[in-house]
C-alpha positions as CSV (number, residue, x, y, z in Angstrom):
1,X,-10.0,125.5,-10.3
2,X,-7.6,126.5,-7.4
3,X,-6.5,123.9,-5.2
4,X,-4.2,124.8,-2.3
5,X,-2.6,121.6,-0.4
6,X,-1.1,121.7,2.8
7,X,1.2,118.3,3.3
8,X,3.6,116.1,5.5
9,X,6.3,116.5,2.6
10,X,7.7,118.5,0.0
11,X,6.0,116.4,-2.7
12,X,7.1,117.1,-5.9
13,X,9.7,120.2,-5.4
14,X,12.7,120.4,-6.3
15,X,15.8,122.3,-4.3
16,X,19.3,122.7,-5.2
17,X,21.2,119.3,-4.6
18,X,18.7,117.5,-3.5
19,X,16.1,115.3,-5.8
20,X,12.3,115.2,-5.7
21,X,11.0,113.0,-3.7
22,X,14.5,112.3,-2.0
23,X,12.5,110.4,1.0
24,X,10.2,107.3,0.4
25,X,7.6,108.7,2.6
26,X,4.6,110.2,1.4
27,X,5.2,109.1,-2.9
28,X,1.6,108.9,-3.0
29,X,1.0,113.1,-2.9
30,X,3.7,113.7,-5.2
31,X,2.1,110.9,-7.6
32,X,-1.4,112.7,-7.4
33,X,0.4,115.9,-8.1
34,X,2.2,114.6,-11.3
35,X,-1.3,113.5,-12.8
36,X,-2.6,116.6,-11.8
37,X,-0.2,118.9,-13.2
38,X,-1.0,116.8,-16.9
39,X,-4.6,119.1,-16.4
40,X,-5.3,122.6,-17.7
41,X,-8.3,123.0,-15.7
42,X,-6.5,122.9,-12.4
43,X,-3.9,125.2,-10.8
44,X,-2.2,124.0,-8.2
45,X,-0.1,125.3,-4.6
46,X,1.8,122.9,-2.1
47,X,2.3,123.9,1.1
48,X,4.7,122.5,3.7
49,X,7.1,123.1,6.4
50,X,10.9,122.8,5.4
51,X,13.8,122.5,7.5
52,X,15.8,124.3,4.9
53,X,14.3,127.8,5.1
54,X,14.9,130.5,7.8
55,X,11.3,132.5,6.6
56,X,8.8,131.9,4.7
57,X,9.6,131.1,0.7
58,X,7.4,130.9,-2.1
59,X,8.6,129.7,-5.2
60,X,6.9,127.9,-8.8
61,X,8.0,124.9,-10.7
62,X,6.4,123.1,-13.5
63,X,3.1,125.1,-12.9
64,X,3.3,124.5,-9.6
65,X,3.1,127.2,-6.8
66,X,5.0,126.2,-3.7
67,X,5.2,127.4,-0.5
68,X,8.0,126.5,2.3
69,X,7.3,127.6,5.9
70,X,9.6,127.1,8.3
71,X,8.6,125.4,11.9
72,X,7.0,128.1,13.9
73,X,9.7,129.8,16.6
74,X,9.4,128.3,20.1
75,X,10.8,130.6,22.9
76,X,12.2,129.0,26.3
77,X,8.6,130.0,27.8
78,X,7.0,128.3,25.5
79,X,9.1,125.1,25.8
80,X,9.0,125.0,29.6
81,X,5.1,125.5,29.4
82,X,5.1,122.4,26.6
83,X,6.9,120.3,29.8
84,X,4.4,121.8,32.8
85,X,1.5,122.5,31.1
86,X,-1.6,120.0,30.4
87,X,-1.7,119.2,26.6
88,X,-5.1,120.3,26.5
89,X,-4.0,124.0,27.2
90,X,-0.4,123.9,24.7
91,X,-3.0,122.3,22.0
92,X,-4.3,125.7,21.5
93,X,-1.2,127.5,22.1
94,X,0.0,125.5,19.3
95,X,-2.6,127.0,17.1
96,X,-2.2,130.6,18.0
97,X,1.8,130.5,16.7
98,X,1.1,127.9,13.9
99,X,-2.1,129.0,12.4
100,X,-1.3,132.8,11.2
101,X,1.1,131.6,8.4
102,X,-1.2,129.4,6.9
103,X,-4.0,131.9,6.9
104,X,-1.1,133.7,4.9
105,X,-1.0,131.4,2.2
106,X,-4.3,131.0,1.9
107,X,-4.9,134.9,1.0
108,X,-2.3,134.6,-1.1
109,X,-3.0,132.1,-3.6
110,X,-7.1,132.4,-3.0
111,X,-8.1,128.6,-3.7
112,X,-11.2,127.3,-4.0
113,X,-10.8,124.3,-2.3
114,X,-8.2,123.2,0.3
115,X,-6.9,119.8,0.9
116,X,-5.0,118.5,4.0
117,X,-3.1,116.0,3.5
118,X,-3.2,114.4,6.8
119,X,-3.5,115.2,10.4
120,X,-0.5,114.8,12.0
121,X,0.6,118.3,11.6
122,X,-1.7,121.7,12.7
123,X,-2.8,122.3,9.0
124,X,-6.2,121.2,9.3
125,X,-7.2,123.9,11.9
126,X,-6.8,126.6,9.0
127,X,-10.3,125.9,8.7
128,X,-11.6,127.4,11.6
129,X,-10.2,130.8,10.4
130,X,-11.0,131.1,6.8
131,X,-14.1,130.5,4.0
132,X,-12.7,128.2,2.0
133,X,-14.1,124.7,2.0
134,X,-11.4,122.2,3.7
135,X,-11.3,118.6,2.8
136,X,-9.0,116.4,5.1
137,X,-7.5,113.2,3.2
138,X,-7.2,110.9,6.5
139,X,-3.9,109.5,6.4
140,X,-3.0,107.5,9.6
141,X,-4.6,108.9,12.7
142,X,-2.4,109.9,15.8
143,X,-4.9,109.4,18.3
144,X,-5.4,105.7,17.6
145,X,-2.0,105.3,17.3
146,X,-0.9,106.3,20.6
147,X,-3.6,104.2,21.8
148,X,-1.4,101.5,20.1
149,X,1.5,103.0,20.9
150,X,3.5,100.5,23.1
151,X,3.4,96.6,22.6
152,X,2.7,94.3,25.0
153,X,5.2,94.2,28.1
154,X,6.6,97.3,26.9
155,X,5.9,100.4,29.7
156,X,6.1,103.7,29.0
157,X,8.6,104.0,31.7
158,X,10.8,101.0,30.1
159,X,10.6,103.1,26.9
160,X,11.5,106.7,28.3
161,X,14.4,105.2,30.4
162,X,15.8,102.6,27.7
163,X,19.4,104.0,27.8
164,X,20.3,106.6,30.4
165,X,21.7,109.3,28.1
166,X,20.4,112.3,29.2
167,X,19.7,113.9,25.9
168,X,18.1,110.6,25.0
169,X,15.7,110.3,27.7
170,X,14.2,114.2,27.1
171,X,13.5,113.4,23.8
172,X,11.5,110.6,24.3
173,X,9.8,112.6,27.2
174,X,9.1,115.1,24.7
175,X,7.7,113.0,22.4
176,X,5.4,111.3,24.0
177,X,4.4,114.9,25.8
178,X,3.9,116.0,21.5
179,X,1.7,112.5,21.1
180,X,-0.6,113.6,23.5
181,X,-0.6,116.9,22.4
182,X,-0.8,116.5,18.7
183,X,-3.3,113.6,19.4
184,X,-6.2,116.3,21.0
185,X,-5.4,118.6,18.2
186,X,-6.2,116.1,15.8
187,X,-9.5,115.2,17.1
188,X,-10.2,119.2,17.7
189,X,-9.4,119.3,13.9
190,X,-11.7,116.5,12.9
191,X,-14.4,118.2,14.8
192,X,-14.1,121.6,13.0
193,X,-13.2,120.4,9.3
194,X,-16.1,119.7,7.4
195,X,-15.0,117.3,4.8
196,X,-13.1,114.3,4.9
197,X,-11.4,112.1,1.8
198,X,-10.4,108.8,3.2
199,X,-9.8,105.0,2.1
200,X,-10.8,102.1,4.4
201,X,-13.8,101.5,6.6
202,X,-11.4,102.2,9.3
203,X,-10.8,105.7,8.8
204,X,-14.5,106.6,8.2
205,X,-15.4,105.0,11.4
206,X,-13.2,106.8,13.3
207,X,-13.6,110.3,11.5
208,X,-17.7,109.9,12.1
209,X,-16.6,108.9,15.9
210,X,-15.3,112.3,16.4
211,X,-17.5,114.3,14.2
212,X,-21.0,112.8,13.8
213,X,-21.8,114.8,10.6
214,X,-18.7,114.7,8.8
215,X,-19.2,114.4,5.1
216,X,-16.7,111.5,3.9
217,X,-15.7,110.9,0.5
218,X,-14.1,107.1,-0.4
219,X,-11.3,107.9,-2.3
220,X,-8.4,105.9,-3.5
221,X,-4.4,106.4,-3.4
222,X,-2.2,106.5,-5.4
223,X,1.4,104.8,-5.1
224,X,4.3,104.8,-6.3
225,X,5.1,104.5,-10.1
226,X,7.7,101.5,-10.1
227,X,5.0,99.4,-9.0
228,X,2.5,100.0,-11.7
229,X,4.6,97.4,-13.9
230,X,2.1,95.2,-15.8
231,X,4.8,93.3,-16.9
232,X,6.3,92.2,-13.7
233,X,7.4,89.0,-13.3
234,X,7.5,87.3,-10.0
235,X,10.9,84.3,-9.5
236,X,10.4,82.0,-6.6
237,X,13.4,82.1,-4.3
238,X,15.2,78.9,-3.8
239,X,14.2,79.3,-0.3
240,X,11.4,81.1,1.0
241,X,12.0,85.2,1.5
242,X,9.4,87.3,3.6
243,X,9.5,90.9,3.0
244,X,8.1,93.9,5.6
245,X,8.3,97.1,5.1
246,X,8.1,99.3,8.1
247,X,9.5,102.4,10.2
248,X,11.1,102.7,13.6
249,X,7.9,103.2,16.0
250,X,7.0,100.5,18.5
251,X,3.6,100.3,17.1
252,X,4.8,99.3,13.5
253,X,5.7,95.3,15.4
254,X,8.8,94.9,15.1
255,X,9.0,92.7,18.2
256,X,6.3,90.8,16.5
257,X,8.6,90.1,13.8
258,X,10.8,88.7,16.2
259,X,8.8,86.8,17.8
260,X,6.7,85.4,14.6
261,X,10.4,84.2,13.2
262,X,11.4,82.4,16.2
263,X,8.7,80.5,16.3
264,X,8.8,79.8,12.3
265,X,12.4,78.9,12.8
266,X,11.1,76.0,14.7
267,X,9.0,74.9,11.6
268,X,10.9,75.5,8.6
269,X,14.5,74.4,7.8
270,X,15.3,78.0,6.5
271,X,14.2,81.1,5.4
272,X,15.2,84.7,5.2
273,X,12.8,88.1,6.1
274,X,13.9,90.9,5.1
275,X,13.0,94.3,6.6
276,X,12.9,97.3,5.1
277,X,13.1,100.8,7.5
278,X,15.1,102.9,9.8
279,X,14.6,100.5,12.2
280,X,16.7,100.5,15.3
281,X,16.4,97.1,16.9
282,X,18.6,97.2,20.2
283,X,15.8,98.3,22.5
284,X,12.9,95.7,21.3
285,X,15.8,92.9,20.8
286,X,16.7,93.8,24.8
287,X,13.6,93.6,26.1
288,X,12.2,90.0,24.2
289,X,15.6,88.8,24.4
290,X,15.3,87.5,20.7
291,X,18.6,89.0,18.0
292,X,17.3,89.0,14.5
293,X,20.3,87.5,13.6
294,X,19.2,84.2,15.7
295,X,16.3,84.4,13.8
296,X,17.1,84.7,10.3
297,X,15.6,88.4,10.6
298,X,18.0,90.5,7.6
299,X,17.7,94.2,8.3
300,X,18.1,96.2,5.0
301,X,17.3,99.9,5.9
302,X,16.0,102.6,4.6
303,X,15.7,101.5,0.4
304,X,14.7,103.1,-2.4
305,X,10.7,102.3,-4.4
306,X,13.1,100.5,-7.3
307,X,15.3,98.2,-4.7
308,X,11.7,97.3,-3.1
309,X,10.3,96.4,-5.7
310,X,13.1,94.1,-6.8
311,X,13.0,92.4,-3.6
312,X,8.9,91.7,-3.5
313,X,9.8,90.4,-7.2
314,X,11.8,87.5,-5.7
315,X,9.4,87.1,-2.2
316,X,7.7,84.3,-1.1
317,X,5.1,86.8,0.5
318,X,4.6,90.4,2.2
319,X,4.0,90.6,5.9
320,X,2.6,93.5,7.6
321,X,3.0,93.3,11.4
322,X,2.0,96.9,12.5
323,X,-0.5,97.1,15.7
324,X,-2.9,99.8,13.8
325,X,-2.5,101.3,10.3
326,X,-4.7,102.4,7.7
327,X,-4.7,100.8,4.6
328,X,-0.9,100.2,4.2
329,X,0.6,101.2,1.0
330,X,3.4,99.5,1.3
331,X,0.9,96.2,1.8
332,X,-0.7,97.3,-1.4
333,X,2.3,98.0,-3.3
334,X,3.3,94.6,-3.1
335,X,-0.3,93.4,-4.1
336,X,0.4,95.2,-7.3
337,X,3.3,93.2,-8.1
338,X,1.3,90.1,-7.6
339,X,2.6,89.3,-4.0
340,X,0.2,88.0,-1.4
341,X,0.3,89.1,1.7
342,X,-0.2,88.6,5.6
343,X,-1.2,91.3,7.8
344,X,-2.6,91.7,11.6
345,X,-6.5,92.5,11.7
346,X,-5.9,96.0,12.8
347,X,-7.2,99.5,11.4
348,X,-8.0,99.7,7.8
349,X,-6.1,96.4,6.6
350,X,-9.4,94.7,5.9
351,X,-9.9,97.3,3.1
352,X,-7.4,95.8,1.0
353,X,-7.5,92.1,2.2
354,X,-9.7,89.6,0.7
355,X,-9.5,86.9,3.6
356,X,-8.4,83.9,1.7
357,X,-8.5,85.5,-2.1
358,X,-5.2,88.3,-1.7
359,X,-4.1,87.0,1.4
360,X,-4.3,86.3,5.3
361,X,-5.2,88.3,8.2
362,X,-4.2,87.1,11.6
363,X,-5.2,89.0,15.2
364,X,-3.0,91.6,16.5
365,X,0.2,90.2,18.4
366,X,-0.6,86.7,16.8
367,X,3.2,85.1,16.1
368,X,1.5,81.2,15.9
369,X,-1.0,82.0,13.1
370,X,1.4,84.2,11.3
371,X,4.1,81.8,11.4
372,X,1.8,79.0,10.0
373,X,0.3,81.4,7.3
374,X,3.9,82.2,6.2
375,X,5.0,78.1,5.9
376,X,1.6,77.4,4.3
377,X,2.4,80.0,1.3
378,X,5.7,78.9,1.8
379,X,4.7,75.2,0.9
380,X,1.8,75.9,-1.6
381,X,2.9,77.8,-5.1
382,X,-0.2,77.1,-6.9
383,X,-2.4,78.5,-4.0
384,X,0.3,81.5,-3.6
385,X,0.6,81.8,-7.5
386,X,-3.5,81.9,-7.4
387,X,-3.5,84.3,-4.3
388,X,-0.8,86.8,-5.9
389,X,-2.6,87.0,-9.4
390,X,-6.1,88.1,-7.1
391,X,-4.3,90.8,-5.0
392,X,-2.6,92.2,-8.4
393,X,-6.4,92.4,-10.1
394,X,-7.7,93.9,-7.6
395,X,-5.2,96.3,-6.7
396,X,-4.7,97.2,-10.4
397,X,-7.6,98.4,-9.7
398,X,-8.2,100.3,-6.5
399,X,-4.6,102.3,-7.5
400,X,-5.5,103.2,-10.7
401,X,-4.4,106.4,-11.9
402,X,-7.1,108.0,-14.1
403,X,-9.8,106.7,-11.5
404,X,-8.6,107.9,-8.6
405,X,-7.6,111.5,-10.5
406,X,-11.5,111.6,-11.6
407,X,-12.5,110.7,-8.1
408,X,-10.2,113.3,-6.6
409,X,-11.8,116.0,-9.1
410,X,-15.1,115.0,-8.6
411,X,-14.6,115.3,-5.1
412,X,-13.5,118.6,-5.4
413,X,-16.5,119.9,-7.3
414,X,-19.2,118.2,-5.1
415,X,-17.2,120.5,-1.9
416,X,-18.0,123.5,-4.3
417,X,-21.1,122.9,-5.2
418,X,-22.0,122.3,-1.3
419,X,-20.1,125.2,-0.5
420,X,-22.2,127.5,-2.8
421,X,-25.2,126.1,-2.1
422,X,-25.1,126.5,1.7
423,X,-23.7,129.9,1.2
């Protein structure tokens, strides 16, 4: 079987100087691919824009055929039109200069199945131009995240003009002009792909919102390999250590953070949260007049899967603060290791939270409850020992390898089988 992915990140290839996988995002595709590559009966392309090519590339490694595009070419006229133009009219504009290389690589490696990994980039609309079956693994989805997009007593006006560097202020402009853009894509996308691979309620509910007969497959992920360690051992810190995990968007709560530790400071004599991300905290600090370092907030940066993992070894708890998100896997990499954890009620977090059994859910924007949830597993071992143990069963479960490679092939041979049927 040929199976042609189109993905958010170079997955498993390899370029001079740089290592696979060299960024933390996306370890779940270049996981699949690895336990994919072990099979003789599949043969495999990755598709992908890279910054590092001029033209379009095509190159194999380890049985793998890969395929590097480079961002289609904007011209000034099509930048000034991005600015005046409604989104709704630069959506399909977008399509006309994206599509025709992917429709490329399609008739050149001649799958029988395509995946998207995704819908964040223009891949997905390959499927209005060609007869291969498309399958679309919903990863986030932009739409409900720029619904999310700004916390509360954050404007969009506050957040375009948050410094007055010139250069500063257009790219925030243009970003938000791209959200909205990219956002009716996406749901164009959903409406003209057929089938859908997903992982939470959440994401079902919303792909059947915006296309009534979509057919959905519930499929796993997988994560990252550090964290498959049977063997782990939690220690119990001497005092209690929170751990998050989280980029630099305002819908990821970082001034939730802020807020929940302030009010925990008041509570407990001392603790330490550590956050994990390229977060840049001077805006959100500003505007809820809170410093992390007032509030015993540690910001670690951008780590790597193993430093993570050492860091969730010695945690009190995980704590997921993001205003919408699908089924976190950095939330389920830390139920692996046998840490419990405490998320908002938002998106496809119920999927992998037992209320009570592998951890807590709180509302959205909730700082009291989360607070008190963190003391109380803070102050409890046996519950949190209990709680940890759960969340590691069932994740064991949910991310295991072998299942989720027999569901993905499974998958893949239902589309066919469809595909011939109807043909």
């Amino acid at each position: 079987m040929r199976i042609l992915w189109f993905t958010n990140t170079s997955s498993c290839y390899r370029r001079e100087g740089v290592s696979a996988n060299h960024y933390n995002g996306g370890g779940w595709i270049s996981s699949l691919e690895m336990e994919l590559k072990k099979r003789k009966d599949v043969e495999l392309g990755v598709c992908f824009y890279a910054g590092c090519v001029a033209e379009a590339k095509k190159e194999e490694q380890d049985g793998t055929t890969y395929y590097m595009l480079p961002r289609p070419k904007k011209s000034i006229k099509y930048i000034i039109e991005t600015i005046m133009e409604k989104p709704e009219t630069m959506t399909w504009k977008h399509e006309e200069l994206a599509v025709p290389a992917l429709i490329d690589v399609v008739n050149d490696f001649r799958p029988d199945v395509i995946q998207v990994f995704g819908s964040e980039n223009i891949y997905g609309l390959v499927a209005r131009y060609v007869s291969v079956p498309v399958v679309l693994h919903i990863q986030g989805i932009l739409t409900t995240c720029l619904n999310a997009f700004l916390p509360p007593f954050v404007s969009w006006n506050m957040y375009v003009g948050q410094n007055r560097v010139l250069r500063n202020v257009l790219q925030r402009i243009s970003d938000r002009i791209a959200w909205r853009r990219n956002s009716i894509t996406e749901q164009r996308m959903i409406g003209v792909v057929k089938y859908f691979m997903g992982h939470s309620v959440w994401d079902e509910r919303v792909t059947k919102l915006f296309h009534e007969d979509a057919c959905y497959y519930p499929c796993g992920e997988m994560l990252r390999s550090v964290f498959y360690d049977s063997a782990a051992v939690r220690k119990f810190p001497s005092k209690p250590v929170f751990i998050t995990t989280i980029s630099s968007q305002l819908y990821k709560g970082y001034d939730l953070v802020l807020k929940t530790a302030q009010m925990l400071k008041t509570v407990m004599a001392d603790f330490e949260w550590k956050i994990f991300g390229d977060i840049n905290p001077r805006f959100v600090e500003r505007v809820f007049k809170i410093r992390h370092e007032d509030v015993n907030v540690h910001l670690m940066g951008v780590a790597s899967a193993e430093q993570i993992k050492d860091a969730l070894l010695g945690a009190t708890a995980y704590v997921h603060t993001s205003y919408i998100e699908n089924a976190s896997n950095s939330l389920c990499e830390s139920q692996l290791l046998g840490v419990p954890g405490i998320a908002a009620y938002v998106g496809g977090i119920p999927s992998v939270i037992d209320e009570g059994q592998t951890g807590f859910l709180v509302p959205a924007n909730d700082p009291y409850q989360m607070a008190f949830l963190m003391k109380r597993l803070a102050e409890n071992i046996d519950m949190n020992i209990k709680m940890g143990n759960k969340a590691k069963e069932v994740a064991m479960k949910r991310h295991d390898k072998q299942t989720i490679v027999g569901r993905v092939m499974e998958i893949y041979a239902d589309i066919q089988s469809k595909q011939k049927n109807e043909a």
